[in-house]
C-alpha positions as CSV (number, residue, x, y, z in Angstrom):
1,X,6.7,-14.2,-9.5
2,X,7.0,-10.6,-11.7
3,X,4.8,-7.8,-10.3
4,X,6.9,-5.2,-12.3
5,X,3.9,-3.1,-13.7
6,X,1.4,-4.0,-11.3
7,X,-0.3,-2.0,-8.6
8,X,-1.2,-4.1,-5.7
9,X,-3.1,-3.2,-2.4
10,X,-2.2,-4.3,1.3
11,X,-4.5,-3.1,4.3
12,X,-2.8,-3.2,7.6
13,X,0.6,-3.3,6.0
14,X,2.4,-1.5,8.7
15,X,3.1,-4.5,11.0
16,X,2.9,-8.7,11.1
17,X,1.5,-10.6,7.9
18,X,0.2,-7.3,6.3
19,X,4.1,-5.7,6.4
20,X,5.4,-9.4,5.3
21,X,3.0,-8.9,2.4
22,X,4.3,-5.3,1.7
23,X,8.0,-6.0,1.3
24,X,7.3,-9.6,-1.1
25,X,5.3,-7.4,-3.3
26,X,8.2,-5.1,-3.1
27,X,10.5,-7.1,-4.0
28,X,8.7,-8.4,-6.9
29,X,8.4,-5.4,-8.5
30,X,5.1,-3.8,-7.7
31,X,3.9,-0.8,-7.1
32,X,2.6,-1.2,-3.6
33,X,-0.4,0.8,-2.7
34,X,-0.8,0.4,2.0
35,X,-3.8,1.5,3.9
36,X,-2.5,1.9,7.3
37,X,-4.9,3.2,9.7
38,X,-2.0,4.2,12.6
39,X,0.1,6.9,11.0
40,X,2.9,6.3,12.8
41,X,3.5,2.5,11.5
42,X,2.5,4.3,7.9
43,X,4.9,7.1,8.4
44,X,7.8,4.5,9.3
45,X,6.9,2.0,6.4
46,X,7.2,4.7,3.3
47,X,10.4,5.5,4.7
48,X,11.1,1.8,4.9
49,X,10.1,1.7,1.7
50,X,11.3,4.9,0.5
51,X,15.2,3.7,1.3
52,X,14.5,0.0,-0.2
53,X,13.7,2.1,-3.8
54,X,10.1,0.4,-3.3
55,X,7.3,2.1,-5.7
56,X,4.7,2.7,-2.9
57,X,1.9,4.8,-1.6
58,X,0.7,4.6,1.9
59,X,-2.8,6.1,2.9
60,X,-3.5,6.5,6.4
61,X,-7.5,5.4,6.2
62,X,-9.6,3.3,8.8
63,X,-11.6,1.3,5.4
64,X,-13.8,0.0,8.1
65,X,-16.8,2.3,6.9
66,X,-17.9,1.4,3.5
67,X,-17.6,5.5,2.2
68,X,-13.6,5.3,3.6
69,X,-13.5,2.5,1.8
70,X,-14.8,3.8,-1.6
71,X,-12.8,7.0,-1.1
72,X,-9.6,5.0,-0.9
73,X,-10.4,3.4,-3.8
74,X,-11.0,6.2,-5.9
75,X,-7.8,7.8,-5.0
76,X,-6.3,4.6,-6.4
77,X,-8.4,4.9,-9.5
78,X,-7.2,8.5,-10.1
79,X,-3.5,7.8,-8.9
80,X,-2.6,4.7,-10.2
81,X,-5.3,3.7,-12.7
82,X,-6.8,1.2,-10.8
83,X,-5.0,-2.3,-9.4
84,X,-4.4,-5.3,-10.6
């Protein structure tokens, strides 16, 4: 498939099926918006990403609470217009 010109959101997509997630998004062309609540794994996975030329963003945010949650997505909103 062709995510070129999409925005996408992964949570957890520093390790496992989240990070699997990441890089097929990746390489289909989208921009790839990670909540990562351990910032180590989301420090290593934008420079992952970062070296594979990968359009990404990686917020470190536990979106367990329903206000984290919102505030994440309103970043998106205001960064990337929203996902798709």
């Amino acid at each position: 498939m062709d995510f070129h010109g999409k925005t996408v959101l992964v949570t957890g997509g520093g390790a496992g099926i989240g990070r699997a997630t990441v890089d097929a998004f990746g390489k289909a062309g989208a921009t790839v918006v990670i909540v990562e609540k351990l910032e180590k794994l989301a420090v290593e996975l934008r420079d992952s990403l970062d070296a594979l030329g990968v359009s990404s963003t990686v917020v470190v945010a536990d979106v367990t609470t329903s206000q984290t949650a919102l505030d994440v997505a309103a970043a998106i909103d205001s960064e990337h217009g929203g996902l798709d």
